[in-house]
PLY file of the C-alpha trace (Angstrom):
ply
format ascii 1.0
element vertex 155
property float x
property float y
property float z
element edge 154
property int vertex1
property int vertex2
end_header
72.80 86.36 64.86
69.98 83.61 63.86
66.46 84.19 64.11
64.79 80.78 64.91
61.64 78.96 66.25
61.59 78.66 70.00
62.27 75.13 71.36
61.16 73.70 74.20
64.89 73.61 75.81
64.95 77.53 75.45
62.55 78.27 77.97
64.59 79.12 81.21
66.64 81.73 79.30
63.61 83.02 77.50
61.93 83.87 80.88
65.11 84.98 82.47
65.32 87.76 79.42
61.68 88.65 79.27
61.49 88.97 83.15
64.93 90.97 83.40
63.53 93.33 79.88
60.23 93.42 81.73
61.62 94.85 85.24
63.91 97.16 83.58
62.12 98.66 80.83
58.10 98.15 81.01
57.81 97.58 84.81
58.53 101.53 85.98
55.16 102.45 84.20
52.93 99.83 85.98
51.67 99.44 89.47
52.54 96.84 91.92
49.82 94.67 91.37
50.20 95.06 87.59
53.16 93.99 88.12
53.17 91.32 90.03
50.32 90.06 87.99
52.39 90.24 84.52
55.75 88.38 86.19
53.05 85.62 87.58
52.21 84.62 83.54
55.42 84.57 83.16
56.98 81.57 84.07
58.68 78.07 82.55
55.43 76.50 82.58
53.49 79.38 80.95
56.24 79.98 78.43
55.62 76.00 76.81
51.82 76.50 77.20
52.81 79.43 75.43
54.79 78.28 72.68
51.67 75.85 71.63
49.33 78.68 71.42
51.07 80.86 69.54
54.13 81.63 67.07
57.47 82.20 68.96
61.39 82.81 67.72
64.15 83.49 69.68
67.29 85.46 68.41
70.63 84.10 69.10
74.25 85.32 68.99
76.60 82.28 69.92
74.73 80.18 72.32
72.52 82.62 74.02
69.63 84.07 73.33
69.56 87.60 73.59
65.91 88.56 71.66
62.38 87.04 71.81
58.81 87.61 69.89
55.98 86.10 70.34
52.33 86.46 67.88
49.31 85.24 67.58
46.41 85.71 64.95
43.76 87.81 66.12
39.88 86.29 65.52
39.12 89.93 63.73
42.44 88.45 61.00
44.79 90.43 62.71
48.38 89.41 63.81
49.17 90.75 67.10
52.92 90.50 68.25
52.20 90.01 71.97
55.32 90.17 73.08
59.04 91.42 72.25
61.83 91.64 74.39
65.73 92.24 73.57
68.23 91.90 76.51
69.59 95.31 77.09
73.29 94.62 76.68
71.80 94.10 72.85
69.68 96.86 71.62
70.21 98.73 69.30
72.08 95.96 66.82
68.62 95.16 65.00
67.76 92.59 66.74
64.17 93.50 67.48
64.03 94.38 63.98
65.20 91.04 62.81
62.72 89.67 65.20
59.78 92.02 64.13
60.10 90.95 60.44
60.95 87.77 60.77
56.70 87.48 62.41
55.54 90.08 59.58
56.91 87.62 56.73
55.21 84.73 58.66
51.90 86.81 58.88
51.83 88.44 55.15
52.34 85.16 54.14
49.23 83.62 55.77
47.42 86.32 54.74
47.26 88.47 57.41
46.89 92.18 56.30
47.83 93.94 59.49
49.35 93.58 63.13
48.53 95.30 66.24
50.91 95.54 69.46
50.31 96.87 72.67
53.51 98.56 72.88
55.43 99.49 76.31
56.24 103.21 76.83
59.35 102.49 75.95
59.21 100.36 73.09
56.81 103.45 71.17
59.41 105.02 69.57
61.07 101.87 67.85
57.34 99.87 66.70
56.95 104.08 65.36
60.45 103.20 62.91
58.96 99.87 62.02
55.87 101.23 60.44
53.41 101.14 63.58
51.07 104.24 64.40
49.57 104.67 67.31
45.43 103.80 67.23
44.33 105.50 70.43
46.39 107.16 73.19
48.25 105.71 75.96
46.05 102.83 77.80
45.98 103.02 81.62
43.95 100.05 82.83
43.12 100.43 86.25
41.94 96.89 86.33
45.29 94.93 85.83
47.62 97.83 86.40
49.03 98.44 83.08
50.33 100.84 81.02
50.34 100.47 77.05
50.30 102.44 73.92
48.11 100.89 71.45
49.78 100.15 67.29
48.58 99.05 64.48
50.60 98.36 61.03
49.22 97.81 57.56
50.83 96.20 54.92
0 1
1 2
2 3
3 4
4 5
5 6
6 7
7 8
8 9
9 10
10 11
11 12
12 13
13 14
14 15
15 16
16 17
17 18
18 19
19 20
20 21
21 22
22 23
23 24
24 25
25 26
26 27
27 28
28 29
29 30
30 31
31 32
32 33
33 34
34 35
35 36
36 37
37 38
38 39
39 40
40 41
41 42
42 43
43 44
44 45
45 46
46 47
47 48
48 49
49 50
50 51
51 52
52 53
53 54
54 55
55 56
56 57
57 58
58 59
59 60
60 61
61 62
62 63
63 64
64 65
65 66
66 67
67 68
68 69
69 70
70 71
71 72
72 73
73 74
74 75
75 76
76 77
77 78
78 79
79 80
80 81
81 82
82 83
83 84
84 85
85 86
86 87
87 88
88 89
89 90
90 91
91 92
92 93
93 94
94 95
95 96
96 97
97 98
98 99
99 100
100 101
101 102
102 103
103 104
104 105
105 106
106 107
107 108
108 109
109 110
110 111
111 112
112 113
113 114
114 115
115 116
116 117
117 118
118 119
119 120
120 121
121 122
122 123
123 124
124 125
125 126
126 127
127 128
128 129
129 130
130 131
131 132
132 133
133 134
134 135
135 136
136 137
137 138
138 139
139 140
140 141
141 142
142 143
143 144
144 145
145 146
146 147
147 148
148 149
149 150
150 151
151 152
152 153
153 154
């Protein structure tokens, strides 16, 4: 598996993963509208606006990418990963992991001496093996219609 930079050409297989890792895993815990509302940010064109904005790898085994992360830096110095997704017929092989500290390294070494991530419910237990702790309890916005658990990692 290689962890690289996303490229422009990788965007209708990013989306496909994200959006079938989003319905399957993170979906179940929001409402319709929150849903509906997350799946309409993420599409080809938002994924390149994306990719400007913001730090994004892609993991690939073979030809296909089967793992993506996505960060930012925070204005408060922060790095936030904003999103991670591995195709399901993956997990478990370190992929997120390989994807996870492939953005720490980039961070730490921009100075960045923590990152945040709004975790999904499912996701909690594996940011929890990576070093995240949870900075508040589960987030239930009634505005958008999601459903979060709130990390935070020091280095």
């Amino acid at each position: 598996m290689t962890v690289r930079e996303f490229e422009e050409k990788d965007t209708k297989a990013v989306c496909d993963l994200v959006n079938e890792a989003f319905n399957e895993f993170v979906a179940p815990s929001f409402t319709k509208a929150g849903i509906k509302r997350w799946l309409e940010k993420h599409v080809p064109k938002e994924q390149v606006k994306r990719s400007k904005e913001r730090d994004v790898y892609v993991a690939v085994l073979g030809d296909k990418i089967v793992g993506m992360i996505e960060g930012r830096h925070q204005e408060d110095g922060q790095g936030r990963i904003s999103r991670l997704f591995v195709s399901k017929h993956y997990h478990k092989r370190g992929i997120a992991k390989s994807l996870v500290n492939r953005i720490e390294v980039l961070y730490k070494g921009k100075g960045i001496k923590s990152m945040v991530a709004s975790s999904s419910l499912y996701a909690q237990i594996f940011y929890n093996k990576m070093g995240y702790k949870k900075t508040r309890g589960v987030v239930k916005s009634e505005k958008n219609g999601m459903v979060y658990q709130p990390m935070k990692k020091i280095f």
